[in-house]
N, C-alpha and C positions, 0 to 999 in steps of 0.2 A: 504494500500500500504506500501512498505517496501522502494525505491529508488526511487527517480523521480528528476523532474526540472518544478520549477515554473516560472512564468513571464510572460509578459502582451500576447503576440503572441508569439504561440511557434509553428503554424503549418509545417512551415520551419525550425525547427530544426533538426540538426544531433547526436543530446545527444544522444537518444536511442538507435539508431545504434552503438555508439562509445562501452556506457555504457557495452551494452550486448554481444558486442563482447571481450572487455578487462574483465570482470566479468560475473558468473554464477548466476546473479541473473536477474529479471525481472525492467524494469525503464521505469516510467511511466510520462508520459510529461501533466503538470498540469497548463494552463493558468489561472490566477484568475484575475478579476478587484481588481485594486487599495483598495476599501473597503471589501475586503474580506482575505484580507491576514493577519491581526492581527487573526481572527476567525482562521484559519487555521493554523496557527503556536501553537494559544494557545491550539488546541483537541491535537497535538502531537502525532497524528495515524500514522506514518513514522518511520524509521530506520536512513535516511541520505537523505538531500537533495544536490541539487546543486541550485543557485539564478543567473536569467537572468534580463537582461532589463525590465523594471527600479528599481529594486526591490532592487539590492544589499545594496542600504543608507536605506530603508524603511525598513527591516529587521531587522537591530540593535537595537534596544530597547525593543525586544521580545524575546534576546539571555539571558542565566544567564553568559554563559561568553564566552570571545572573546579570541583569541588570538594572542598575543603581535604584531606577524608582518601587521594582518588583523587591528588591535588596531591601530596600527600607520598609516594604507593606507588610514583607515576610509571608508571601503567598504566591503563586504562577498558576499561568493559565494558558499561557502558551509558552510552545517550547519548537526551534526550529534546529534543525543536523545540517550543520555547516561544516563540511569537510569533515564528519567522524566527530565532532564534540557539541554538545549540545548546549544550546543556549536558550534560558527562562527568561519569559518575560510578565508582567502583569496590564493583560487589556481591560480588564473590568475595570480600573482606575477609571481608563478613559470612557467607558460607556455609562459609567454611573453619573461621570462629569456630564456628560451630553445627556443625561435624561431629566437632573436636575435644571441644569440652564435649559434645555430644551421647553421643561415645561416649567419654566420661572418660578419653581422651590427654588429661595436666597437661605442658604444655612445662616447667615453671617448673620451674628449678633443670638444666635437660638439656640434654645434648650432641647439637645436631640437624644431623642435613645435607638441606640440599636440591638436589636432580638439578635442572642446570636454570639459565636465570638470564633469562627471558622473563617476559611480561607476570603470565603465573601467579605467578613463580615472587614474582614482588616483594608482591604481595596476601599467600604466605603467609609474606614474611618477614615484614612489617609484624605480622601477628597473631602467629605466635610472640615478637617483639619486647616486644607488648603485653601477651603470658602469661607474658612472665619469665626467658625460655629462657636457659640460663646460655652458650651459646655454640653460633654459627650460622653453619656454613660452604658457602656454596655449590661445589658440584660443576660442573663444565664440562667440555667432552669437546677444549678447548685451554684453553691456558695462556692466563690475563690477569691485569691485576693484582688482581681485587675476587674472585676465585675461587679453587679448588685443581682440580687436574687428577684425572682417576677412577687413576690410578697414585699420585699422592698419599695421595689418600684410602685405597689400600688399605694404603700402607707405616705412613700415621702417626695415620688418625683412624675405626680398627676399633672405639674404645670409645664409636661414638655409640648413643644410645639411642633417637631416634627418625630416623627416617629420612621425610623426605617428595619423592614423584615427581611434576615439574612437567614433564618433557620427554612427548616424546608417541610413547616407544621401550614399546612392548607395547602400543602404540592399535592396533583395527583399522586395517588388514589385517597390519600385524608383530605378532600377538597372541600369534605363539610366542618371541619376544624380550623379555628381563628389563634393562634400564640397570644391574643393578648385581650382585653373586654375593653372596648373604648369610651364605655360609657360614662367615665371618672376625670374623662379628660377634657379639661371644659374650655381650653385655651388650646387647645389643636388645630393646627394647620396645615399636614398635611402628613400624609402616609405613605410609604413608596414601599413596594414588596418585591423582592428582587425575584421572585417568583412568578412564571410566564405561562404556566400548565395548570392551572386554569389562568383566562384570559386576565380574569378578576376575580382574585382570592377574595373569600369572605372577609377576611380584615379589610381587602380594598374596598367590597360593596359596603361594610360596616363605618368606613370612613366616608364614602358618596353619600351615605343614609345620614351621617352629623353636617353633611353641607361643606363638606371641607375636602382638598385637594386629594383626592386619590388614585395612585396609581399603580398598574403594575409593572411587569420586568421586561415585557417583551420591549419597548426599545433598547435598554441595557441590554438584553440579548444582541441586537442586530450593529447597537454599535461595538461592542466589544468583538464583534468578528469582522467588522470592518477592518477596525485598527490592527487585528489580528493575521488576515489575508491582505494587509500591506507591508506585516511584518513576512511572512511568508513569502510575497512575492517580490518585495522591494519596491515598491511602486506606486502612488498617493494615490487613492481615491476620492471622489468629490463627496463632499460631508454632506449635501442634500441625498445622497444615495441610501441614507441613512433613514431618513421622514418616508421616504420612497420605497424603499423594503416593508418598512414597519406596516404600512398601509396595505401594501400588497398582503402581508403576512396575516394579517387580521383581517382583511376579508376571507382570504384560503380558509383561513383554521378556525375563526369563528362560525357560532352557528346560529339561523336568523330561526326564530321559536315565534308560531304564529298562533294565535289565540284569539278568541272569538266565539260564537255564539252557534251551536249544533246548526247547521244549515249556512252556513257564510260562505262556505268556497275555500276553507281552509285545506283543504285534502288538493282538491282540483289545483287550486294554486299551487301549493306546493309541492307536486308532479311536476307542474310547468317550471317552477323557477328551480328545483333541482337540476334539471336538465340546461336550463341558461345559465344560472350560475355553478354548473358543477360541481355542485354538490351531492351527496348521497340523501335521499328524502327516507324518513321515518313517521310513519303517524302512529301516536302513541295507543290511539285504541287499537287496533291494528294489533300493535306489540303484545298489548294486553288479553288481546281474543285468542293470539297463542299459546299466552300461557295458563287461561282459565280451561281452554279446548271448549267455547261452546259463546254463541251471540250475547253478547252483552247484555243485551234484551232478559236473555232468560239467565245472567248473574246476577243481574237485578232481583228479577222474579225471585228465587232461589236463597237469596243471599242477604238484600238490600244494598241500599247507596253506602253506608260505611263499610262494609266490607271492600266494595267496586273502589272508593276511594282510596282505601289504605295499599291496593294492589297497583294503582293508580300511581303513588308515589312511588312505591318502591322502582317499578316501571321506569319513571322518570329521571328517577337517583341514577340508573344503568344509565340513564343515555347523558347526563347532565357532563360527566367525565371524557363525554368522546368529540371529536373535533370534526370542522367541515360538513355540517348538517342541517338539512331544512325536515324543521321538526313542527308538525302537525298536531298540536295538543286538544284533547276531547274539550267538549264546552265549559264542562265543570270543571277542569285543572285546576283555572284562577281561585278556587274554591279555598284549597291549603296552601297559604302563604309562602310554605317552607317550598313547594311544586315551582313559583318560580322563583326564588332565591336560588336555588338548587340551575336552573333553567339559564340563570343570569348569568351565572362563573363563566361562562364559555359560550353565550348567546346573546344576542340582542332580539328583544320580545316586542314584536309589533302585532296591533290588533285589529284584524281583518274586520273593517265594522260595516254592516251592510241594514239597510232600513230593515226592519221590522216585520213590515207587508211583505217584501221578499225571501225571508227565512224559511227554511223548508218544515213540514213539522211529518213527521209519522216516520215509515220505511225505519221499524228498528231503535226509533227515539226514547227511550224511556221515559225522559220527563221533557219529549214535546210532541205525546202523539196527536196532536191538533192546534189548530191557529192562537185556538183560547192559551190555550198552556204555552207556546211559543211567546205572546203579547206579556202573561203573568214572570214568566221567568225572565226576559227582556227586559226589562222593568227592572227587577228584582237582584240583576247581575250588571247590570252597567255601570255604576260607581267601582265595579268590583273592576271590571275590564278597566278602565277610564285610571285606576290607581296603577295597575298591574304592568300597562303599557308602556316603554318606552316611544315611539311610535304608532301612528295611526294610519294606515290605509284603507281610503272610500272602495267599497268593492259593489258599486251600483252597476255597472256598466259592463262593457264587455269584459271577456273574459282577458282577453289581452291588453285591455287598459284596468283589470285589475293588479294583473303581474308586474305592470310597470308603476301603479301606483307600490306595489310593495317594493320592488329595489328600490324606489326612492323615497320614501321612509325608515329604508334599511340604511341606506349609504346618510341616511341626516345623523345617525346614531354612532354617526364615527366622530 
């Protein structure tokens, strides 16, 4: 192999996608256990690596040399074979720099903490250090000496204003776990999660939910491979390449979650806009009629609506994890809150709203086998859609100027 990314789990990685589109070479994604990474550094069969979790401190001692700014973070992340000896360097420095200025987090003069105290986390103290930050406490989930404990931090240091997540608590597959409760922090300004898998870790929708800046990792992703495949090739790239991937990448891997009222056009449409936008289409009742073996009509019948619901989420929880999908949600979803929290990590949720008179009722509806019942629950669920919604799509008209109403209410949510 000539380019790749080592590290403990990488099956959820977005390297290669990033790599092969910013460069004309192949990159190859290389998980090793722990005792296999001295062997494989020492054959030196590679061109340039990049270092993920937890490797970036384990790697140092297998370098012939470092350099100075990676020397002083005390962490690598890439590593390039220059004639037979290998040379560390630290790019997350420079990605974290550009997603802060990028999205106008000023550390300078601020009370920050960071979760965490691994190879990430020392890249982002280095750069708040460099922006000024008036005082930077790292968080640890035990007591040491260079750290404060998460009980600490909650008794004595509620007045930080920025918060940054280096630990890897709300990475897929724990994407329903938050590191920290923000609800103590009343002087917050903003949260940056270096974490990219889901799009929006619950600590970042938990910071959008207080009105204050929230972010997550995927630009730090795309610039630190930037900087990375300039180190590798020797060659500058233009730093708007950087806003330009990002965007590419979060249309690719995000997924547009469309919701709405039994009879809207939510199935129909999202057939159609699977296939424009290339994505893979899932309608969750659908998913659902799989795993019960038998019409929802008669779970109902058999069961009732909490049962339908509870299998409903679970349903949901499977697909919330997976990327690049136009997901078709039953009318009731918006019902449990948690269906789209769950929905939002890796989706942007628009809701297909179609008048009322036009709503289908019967063919298999449980609670809309007629007009009357369609009108009562319409009524009864529109504040619910109207909160739920990031976006809104009119779906009056044809069928083709419903789809185009939905990419663009999709692309406003960027």
């Amino acid at each position: 192999m000539q380019y790749g990314l080592i590290g403990e789990k990488l099956e959820h990685s977005f390297s290669k996608l990033i790599h092969e589109d910013l460069a004309e070479y192949v990159y190859d994604l290389i998980p090793l256990a722990k005792d296999k990474v001295a062997d494989f550094l020492a054959k030196r069969e590679f061109a340039a690596l990049n270092v993920t979790i937890p490797y970036k401190e384990t790697v140092i001692p297998f370098l012939d040399e470092i350099d100075e700014k990676a020397k002083k973070i005390g962490a690598v992340n890439t590593i390039v074979n220059r004639n037979g000896r290998l040379l560390g360097y630290n790019t997350d420095y420079l990605g974290f720099r550009y997603l802060l200025e990028y999205n106008a987090v000023v550390p300078f003069g601020k009370k920050v903490l960071i979760l965490g105290k691994g190879g990430a986390a020392k890249a982002v103290k280095a750069v708040l250090e460099d922006m000024g930050a008036a005082e930077i406490l790292i968080v640890y989930y035990k007591d040491t000496p260079d750290t404060i404990t998460y009980e600490e931090c909650y008794a004595k240091h509620t007045d930080a204003q920025i918060i940054v997540n280096t630990t890897p608590v709300g990475m897929y597959p724990r994407f329903l776990e938050s590191p920290l409760d923000l609800a103590a922090f009343s002087v917050l300004e903003a949260v940056v999660d270096v974490i990219y898998n889901p799009l929006r870790t619950q600590l970042v929708r938990d910071a959008q939910k207080k009105e204050c800046v929230g972010i997550g990792g995927l630009e730090m992703l795309v610039g630190q491979a930037k900087y990375a495949v300039e180190i590798f090739l020797g060659k500058e790239l233009s730093e708007c390449i950087i806003a330009e991937e990002t965007k590419r990448l979060y249309e690719k891997q995000s997924n547009l979650v469309l919701i709405g009222m039994s009879g809207c056009g939510k199935s129909s449409l999202g057939q159609e806009l699977a296939d424009v936008m290339k994505k893979e289409f899932v309608d969750t009742d659908a998913e659902i009629v799989k795993e019960i073996g038998m019409p929802i009509a008669d779970f109902f019948a058999k069961y009732g609506e909490d049962a339908f619901r509870e299998k409903e989420t679970e349903v949901i929880a499977k697909l919330a994890g997976r990327n690049g999908l136009v997901v078709a949600t039953g009318g009731g979803a918006v019902l449990h809150a948690q269906n789209m929290e769950m929905l939002k990590l890796n989706g942007n949720v628009i809701w297909i709203k179609r008048d009322v008179d036009l709503l289908e009722s019967g063919n298999g509806r449980p609670l809309a086998p007629n007009g009357q019942a369609v009108q009562a629950l319409y009524k009864k669920r529109l504040p619910i859609y109207q909160e739920a919604a990031e976006a809104i799509a009119e779906n009056n008209g044809t069928w083709e100027e419903g789809v185009q109403a939905v990419i663009a209410a999709y692309h406003q949510c960027f």
